[in-house]
KEKE-3310 file (N, C-alpha, C; in steps of 0.2 Angstrom, whole numbers, plus 5000, padded with zeros to 4 digits):
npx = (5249:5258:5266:5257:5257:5253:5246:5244:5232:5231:5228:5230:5233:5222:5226:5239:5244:5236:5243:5256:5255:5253:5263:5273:5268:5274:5269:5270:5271:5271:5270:5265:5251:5248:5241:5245:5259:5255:5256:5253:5252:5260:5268:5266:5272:5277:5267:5271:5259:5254:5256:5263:5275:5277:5279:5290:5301:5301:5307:5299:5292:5282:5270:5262:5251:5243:5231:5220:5217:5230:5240:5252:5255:5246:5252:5263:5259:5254:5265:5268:5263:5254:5245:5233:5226:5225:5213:5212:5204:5206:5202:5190:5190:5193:5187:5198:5207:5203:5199:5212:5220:5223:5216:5206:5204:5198:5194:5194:5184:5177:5166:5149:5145:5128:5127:5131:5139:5152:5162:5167:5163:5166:5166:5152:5144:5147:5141:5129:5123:5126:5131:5135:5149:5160:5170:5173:5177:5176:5172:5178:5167:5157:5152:5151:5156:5148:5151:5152:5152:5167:5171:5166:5169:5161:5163:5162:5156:5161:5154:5160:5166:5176:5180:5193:5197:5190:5193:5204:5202:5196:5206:5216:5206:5204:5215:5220:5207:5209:5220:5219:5207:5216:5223:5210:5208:5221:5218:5207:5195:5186:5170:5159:5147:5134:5129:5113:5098:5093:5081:5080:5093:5109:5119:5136:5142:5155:5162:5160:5166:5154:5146:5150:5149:5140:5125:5117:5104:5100:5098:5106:5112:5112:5123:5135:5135:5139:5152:5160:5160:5168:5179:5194:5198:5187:5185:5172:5165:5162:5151:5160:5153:5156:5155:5153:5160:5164:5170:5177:5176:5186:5180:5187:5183:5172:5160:5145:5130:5117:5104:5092:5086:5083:5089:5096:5096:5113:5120:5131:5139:5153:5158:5168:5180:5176:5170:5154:5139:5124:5109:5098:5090:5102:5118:5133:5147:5165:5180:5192:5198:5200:5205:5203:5221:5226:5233:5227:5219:5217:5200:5203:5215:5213:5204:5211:5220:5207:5192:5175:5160:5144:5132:5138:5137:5137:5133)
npy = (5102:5096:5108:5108:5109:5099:5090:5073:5065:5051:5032:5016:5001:5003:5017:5020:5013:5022:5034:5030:5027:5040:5047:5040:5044:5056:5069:5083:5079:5086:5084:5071:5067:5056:5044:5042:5034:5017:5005:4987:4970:4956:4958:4972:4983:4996:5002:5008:5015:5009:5020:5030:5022:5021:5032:5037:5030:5036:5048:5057:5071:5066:5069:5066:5070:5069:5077:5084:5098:5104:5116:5119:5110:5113:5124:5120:5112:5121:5127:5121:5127:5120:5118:5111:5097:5081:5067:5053:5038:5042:5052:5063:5077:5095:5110:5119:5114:5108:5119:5126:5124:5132:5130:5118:5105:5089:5073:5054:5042:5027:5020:5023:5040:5046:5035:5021:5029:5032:5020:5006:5005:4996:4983:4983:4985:4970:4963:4967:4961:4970:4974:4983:4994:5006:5022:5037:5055:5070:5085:5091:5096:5100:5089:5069:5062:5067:5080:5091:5082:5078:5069:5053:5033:5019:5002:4984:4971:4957:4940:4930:4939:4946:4954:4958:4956:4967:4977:4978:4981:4993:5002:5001:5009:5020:5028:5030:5040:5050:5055:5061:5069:5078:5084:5090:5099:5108:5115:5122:5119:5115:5106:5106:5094:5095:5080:5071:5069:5052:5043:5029:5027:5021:5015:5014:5008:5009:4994:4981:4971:4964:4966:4959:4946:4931:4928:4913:4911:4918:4918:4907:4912:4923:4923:4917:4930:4937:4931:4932:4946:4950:4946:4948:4955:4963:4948:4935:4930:4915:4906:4891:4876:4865:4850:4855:4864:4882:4890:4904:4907:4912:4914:4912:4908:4902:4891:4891:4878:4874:4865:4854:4850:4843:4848:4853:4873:4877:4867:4854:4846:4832:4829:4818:4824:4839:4853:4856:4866:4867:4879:4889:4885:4876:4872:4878:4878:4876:4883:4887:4891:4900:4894:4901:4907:4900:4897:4900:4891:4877:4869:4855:4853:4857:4848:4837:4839:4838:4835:4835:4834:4822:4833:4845:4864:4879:4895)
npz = (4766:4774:4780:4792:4808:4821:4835:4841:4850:4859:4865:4864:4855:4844:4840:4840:4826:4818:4820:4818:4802:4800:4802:4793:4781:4782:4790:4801:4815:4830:4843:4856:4866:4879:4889:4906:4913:4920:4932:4932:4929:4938:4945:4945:4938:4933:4914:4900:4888:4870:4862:4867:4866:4853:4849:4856:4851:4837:4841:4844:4855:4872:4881:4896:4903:4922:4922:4914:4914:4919:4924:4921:4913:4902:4896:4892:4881:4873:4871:4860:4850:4839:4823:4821:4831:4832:4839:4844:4849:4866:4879:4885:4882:4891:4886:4883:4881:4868:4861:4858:4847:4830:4818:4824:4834:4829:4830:4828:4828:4828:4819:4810:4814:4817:4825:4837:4848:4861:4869:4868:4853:4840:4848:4851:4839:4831:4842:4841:4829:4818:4799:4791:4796:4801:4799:4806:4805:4817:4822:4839:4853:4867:4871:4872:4857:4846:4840:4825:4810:4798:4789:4783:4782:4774:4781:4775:4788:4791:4788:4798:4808:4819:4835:4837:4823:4816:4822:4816:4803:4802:4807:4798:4788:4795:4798:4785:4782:4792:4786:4774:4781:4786:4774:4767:4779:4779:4766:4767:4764:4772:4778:4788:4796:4805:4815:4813:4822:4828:4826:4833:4844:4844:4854:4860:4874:4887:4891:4905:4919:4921:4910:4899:4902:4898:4894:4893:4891:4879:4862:4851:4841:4846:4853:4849:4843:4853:4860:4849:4847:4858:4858:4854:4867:4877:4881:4881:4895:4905:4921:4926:4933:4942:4948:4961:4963:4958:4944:4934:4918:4901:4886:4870:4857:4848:4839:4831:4831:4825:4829:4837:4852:4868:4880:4895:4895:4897:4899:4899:4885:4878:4865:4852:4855:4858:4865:4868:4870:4877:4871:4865:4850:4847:4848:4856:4851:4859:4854:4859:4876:4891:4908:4925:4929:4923:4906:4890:4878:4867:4864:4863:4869:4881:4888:4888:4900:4909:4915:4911:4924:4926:4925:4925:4921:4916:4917)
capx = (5247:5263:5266:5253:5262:5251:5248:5242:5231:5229:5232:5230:5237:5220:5228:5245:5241:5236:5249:5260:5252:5252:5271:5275:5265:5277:5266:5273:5268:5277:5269:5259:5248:5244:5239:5252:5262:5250:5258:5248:5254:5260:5275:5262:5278:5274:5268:5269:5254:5255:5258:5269:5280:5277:5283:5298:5303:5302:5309:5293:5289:5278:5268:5258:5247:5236:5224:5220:5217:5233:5242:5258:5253:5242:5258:5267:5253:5251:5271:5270:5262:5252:5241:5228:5225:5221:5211:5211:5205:5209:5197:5186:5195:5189:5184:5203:5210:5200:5199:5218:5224:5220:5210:5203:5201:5195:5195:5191:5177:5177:5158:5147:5140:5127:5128:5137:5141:5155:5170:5168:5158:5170:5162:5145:5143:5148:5136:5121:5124:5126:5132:5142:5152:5165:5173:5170:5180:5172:5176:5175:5162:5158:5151:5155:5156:5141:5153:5151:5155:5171:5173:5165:5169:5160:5165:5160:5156:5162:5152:5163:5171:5179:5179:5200:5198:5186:5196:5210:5201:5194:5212:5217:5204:5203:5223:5216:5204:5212:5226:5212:5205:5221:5223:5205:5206:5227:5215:5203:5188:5180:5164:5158:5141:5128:5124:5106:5095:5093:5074:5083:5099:5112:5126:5141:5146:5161:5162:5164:5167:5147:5142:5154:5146:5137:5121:5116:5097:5101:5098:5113:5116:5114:5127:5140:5138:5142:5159:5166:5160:5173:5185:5200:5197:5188:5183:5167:5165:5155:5153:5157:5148:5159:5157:5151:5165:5163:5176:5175:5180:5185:5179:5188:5183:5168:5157:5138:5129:5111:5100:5086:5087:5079:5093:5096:5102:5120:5123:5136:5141:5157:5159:5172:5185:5174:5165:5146:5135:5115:5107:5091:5094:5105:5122:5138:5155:5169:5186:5199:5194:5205:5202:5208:5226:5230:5236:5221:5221:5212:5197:5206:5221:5210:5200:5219:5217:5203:5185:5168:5156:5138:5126:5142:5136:5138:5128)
capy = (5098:5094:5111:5108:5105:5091:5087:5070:5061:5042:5028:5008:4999:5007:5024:5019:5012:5028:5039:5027:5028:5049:5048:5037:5050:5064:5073:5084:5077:5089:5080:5065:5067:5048:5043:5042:5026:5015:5000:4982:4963:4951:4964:4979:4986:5004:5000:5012:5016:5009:5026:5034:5017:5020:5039:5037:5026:5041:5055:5064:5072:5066:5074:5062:5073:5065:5082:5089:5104:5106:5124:5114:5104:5118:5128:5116:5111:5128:5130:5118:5131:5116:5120:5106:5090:5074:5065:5044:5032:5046:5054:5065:5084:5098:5115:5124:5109:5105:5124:5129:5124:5139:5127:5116:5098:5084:5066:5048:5037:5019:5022:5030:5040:5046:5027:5019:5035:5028:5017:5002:5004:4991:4977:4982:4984:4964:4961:4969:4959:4975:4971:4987:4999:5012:5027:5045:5061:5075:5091:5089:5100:5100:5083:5066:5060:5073:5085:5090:5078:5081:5062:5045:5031:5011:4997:4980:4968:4949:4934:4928:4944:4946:4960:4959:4957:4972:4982:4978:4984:5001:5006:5003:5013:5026:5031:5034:5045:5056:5059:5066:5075:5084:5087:5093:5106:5112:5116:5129:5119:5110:5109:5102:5092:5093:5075:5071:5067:5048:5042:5024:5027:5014:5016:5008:5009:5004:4986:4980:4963:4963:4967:4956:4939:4927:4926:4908:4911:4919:4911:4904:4917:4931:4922:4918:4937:4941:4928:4937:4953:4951:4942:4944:4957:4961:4944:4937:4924:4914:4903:4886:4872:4857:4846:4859:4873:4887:4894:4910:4905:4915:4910:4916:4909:4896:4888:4890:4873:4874:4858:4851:4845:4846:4846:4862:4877:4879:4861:4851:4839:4831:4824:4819:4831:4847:4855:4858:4869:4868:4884:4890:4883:4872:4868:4885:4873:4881:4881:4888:4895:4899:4894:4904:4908:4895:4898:4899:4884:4874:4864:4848:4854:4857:4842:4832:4838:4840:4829:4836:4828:4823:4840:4852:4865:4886:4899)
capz = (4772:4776:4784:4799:4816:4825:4842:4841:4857:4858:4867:4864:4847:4838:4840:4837:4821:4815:4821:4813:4795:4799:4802:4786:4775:4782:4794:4805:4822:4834:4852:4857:4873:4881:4897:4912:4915:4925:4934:4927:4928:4943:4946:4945:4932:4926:4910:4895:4881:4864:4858:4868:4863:4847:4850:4857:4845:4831:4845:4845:4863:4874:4887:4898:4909:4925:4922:4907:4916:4924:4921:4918:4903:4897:4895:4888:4874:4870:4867:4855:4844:4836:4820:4825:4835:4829:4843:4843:4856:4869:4884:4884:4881:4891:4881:4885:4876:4862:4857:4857:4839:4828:4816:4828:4836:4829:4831:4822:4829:4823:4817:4806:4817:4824:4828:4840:4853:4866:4870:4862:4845:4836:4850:4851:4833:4830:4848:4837:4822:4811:4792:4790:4801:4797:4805:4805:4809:4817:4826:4845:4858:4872:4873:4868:4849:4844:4835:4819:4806:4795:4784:4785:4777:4777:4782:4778:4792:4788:4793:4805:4810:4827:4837:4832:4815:4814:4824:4812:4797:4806:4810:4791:4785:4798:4797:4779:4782:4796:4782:4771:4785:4787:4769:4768:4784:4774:4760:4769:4760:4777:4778:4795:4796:4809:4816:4814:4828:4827:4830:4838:4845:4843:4859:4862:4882:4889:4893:4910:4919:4921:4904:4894:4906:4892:4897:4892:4892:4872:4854:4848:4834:4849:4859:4846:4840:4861:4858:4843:4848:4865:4858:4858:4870:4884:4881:4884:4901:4910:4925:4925:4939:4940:4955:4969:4961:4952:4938:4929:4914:4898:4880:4865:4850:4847:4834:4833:4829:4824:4831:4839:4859:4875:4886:4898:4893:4899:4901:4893:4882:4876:4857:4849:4859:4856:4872:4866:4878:4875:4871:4862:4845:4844:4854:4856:4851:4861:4851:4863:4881:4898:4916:4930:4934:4916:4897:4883:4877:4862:4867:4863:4874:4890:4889:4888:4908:4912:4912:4914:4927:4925:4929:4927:4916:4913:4920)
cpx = (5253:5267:5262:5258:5255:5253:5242:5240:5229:5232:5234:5232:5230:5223:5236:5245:5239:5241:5255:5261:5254:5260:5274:5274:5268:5275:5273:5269:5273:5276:5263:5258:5245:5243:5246:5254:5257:5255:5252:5255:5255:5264:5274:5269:5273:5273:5267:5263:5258:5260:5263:5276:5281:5282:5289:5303:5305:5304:5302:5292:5283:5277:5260:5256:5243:5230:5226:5221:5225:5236:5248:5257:5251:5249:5263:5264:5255:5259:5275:5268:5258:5243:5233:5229:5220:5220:5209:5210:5207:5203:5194:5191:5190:5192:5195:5207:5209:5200:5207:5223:5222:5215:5207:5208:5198:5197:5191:5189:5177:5168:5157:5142:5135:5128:5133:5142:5145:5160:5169:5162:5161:5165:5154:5140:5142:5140:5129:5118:5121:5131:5136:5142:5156:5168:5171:5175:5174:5175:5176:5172:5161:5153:5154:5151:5149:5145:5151:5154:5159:5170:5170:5167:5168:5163:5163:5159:5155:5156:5152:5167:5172:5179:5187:5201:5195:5190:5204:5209:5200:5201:5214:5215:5205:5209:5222:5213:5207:5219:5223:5211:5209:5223:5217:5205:5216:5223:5211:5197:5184:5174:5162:5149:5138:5128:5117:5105:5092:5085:5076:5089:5104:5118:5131:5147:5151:5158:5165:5163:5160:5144:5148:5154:5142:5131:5116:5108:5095:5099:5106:5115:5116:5122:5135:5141:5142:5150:5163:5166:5167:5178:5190:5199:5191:5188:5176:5168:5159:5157:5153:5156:5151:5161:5157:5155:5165:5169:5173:5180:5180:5185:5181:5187:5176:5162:5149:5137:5122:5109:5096:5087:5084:5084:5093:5097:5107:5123:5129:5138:5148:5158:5165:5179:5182:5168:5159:5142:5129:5116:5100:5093:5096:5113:5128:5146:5161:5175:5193:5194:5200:5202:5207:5215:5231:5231:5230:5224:5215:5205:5199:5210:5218:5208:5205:5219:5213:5196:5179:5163:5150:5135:5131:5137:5138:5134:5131)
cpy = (5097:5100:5112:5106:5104:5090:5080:5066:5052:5040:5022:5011:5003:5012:5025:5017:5019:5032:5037:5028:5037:5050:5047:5041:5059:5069:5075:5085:5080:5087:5076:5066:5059:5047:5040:5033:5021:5006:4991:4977:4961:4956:4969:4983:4991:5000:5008:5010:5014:5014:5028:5028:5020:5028:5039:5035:5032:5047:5060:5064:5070:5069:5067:5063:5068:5069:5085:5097:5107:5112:5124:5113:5109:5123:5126:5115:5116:5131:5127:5121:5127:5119:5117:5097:5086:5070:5054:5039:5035:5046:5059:5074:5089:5105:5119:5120:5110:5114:5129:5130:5131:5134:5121:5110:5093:5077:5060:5043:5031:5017:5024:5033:5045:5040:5027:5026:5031:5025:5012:5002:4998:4982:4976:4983:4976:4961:4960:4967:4966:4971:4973:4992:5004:5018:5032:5050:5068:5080:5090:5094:5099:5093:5077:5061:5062:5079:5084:5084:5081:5074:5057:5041:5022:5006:4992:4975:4961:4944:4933:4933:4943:4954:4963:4959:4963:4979:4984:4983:4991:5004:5006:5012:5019:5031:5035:5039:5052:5059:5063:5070:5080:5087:5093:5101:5111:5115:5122:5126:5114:5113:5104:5101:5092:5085:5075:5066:5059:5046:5033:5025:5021:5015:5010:5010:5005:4999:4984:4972:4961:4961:4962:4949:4936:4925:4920:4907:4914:4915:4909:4908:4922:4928:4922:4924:4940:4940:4933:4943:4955:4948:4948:4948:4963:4953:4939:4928:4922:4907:4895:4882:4866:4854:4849:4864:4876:4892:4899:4909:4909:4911:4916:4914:4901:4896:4886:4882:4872:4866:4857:4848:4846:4846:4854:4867:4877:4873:4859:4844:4839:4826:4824:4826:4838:4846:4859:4861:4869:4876:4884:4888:4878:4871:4875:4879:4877:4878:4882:4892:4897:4900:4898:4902:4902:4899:4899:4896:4881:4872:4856:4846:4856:4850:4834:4831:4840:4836:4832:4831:4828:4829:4844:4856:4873:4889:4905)
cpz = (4777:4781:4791:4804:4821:4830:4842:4850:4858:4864:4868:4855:4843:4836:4838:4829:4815:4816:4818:4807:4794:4796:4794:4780:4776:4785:4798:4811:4827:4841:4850:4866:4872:4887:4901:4912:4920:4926:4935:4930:4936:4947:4947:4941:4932:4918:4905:4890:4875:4858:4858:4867:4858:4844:4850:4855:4839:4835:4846:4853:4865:4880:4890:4905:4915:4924:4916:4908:4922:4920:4919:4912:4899:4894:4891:4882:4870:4866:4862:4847:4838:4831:4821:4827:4834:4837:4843:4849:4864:4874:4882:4883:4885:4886:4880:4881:4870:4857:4857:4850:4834:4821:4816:4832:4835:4830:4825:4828:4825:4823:4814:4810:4814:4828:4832:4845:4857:4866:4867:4855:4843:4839:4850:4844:4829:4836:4843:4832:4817:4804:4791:4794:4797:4803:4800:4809:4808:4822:4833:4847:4863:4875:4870:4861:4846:4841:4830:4814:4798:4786:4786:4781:4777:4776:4782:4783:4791:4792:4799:4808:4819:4828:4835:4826:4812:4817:4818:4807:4798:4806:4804:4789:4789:4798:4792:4780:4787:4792:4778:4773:4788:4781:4766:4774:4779:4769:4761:4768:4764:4777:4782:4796:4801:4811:4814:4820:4827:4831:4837:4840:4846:4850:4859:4868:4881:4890:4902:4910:4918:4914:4899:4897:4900:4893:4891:4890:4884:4868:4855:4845:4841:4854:4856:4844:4847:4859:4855:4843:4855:4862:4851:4865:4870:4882:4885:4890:4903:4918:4925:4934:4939:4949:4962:4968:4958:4949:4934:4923:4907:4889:4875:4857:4852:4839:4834:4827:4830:4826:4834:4845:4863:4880:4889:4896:4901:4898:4896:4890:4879:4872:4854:4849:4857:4863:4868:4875:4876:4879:4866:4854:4841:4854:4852:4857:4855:4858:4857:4869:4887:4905:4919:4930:4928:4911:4894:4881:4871:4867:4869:4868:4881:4892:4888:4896:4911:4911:4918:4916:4924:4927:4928:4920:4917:4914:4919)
residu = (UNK:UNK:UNK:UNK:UNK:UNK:UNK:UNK:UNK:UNK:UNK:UNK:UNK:UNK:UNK:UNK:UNK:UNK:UNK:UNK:UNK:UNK:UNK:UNK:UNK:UNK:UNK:UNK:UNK:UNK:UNK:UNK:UNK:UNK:UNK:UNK:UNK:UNK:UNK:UNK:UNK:UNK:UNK:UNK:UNK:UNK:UNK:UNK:UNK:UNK:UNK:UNK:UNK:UNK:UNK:UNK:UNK:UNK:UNK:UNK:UNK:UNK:UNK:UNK:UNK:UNK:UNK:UNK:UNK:UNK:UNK:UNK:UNK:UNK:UNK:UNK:UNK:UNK:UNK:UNK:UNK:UNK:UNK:UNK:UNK:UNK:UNK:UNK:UNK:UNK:UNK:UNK:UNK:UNK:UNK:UNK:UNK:UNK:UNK:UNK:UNK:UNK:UNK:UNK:UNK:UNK:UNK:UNK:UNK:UNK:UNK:UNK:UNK:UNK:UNK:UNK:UNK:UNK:UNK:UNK:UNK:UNK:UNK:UNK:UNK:UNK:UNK:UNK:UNK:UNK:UNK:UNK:UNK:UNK:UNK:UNK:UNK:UNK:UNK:UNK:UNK:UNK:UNK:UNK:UNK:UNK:UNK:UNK:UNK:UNK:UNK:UNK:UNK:UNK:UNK:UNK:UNK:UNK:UNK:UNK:UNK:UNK:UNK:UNK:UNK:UNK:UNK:UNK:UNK:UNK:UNK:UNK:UNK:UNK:UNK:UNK:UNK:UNK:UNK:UNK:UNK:UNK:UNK:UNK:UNK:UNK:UNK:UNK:UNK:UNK:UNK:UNK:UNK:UNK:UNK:UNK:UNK:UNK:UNK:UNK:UNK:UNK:UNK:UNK:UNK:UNK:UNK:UNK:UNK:UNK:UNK:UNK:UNK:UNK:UNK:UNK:UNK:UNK:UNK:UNK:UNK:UNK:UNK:UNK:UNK:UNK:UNK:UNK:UNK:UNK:UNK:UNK:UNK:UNK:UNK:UNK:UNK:UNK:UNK:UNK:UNK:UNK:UNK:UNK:UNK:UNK:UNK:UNK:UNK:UNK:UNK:UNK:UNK:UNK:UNK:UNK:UNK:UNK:UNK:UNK:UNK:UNK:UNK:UNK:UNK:UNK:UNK:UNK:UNK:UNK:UNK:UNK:UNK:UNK:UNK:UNK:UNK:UNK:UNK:UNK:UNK:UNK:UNK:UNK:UNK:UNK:UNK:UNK:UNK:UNK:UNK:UNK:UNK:UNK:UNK:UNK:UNK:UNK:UNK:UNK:UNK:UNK:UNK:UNK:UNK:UNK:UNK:UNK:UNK:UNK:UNK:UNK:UNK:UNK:UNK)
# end
């Protein structure tokens, strides 16, 4: 296995994580393709990928195309002479790509799929209240995460899991199994599985500012799975109404509180230093949250500056 020369693609901490784990076990990872430097913060700095940090730290080359198809990269790729390409949290590959290794292309999926098709599985998994998740590697094709299947492997899903707690776990195990999956294809003995055609289909879209809004109008239990489903990131938000102004405020961790009321939904109340929001149910405790343009902050440490009015409430 250790013979294989490896062209790994990724590029947030899930994908670093693994290509970490690959390293440590001796691979030989001869390039890392990540997405180009993109300028981010108050400063718009170039900012580097997780990866390619993580890369350049162990000398390995990178190649950090804006086209996949460009005739450049392609020729550089290709003079890496790479036996196959491990695929992590990356884009989509066209066909010129994905079929240049001489014993293939695959990738790892933080799912078991067919489940969960798309860019976040990890959140919409926790969103759904699923029990147990997992990751899966499988060939790529010319569509997305519908390849063959190479390896699964499940993962239970906690309680009180968080979208970061769960992502934590999936990058353990999945580092695991993409070492496997490479000792498996070294071996000649893959044997690549068809998906089956799913009678309900489970998906997991990207996240946008839209779909990651908290729409108050939920149970209780659907609302705290939304929370801990976004949290720590994208994180999930909503609007608050306080004295004729509206704040988009971001909620990262809170506490379901089963009860009995008539009061609105969204409205709110304030008990012994803990912000309570009525919902179907019961009451949504908010532990720590951030206003516009502020720190993330406790509840206790907001409500130090700050005092909700009669009628404010969260929509």
């Amino acid at each position: 296995m250790k013979d294989l020369r490896i062209i790994f693609m990724g590029t947030p901490d899930f994908a670093t994580g693994v290509l970490q784990h690959m390293v440590e076990e001796g691979l030989q990872v001869v390039a890392v393709v990540t997405v180009a430097d993109k300028p981010a913060g108050r400063g718009q700095k170039l900012q580097e990928s997780s990866v390619k940090k993580y890369a350049l730290s162990q000398q390995i080359p990178v190649l950090q195309p804006v086209s996949l198809r460009d005739e450049g990269f392609l020729a550089e790729l290709k003079a890496f002479q790479a036996d196959v390409q491990v695929v992590v949290a990356f884009r989509m590959l066209p066909k010129v790509v994905w079929q240049m290794p001489r014993k293939g292309t695959f990738n790892l999926h933080a799912s078991l799929l067919p489940d969960y098709r798309g860019a976040a599985p990890i959140n919409w998994a926790i969103i759904n209240g699923e029990t147990t998740t997992g990751v899966t590697t499988f060939l790529i094709d010319e569509q997305i995460d519908t390849g063959a299947m190479l390896l699964r492997k499940e993962v239970a899903i906690a309680p009180r899991e968080t979208a970061g707690t769960l992502h934590d776990k999936l990058m353990a195990v999945g580092a695991d199994l993409v070492v496997e999956t490479l000792a498996l294809i070294a071996s000649g003995k893959v044997v690549a599985q068809p998906q089956e055609k799913q009678a309900v289909e489970k998906q997991a879209p990207k996240i946008h500012k839209e779909t990651s809004r908290i729409a108050w109008d939920k149970s209780l239990e659907e609302i705290d799975r939304f929370v801990r489903g976004m949290a720590p990131y994208p994180t999930a938000w909503a609007e608050l109404h306080h004295q004729g102004a509206t704040y988009a405020v971001k909620l990262y961790e809170a506490i379901p509180k089963e009860a009995t009321h008539t009061l609105p939904i969204g409205s709110i109340r304030v008990q012994d230093k803990q912000i309570e929001v009525a919902v179907q149910g019961g009451f949504l405790c908010i532990e720590s949250l951030q206003f516009p343009s502020k720190k993330r902050m406790t509840a206790r440490e907001f409500l130090n500056g700050f005092h909700f009015a009669e009628g404010d409430f969260f929509a």
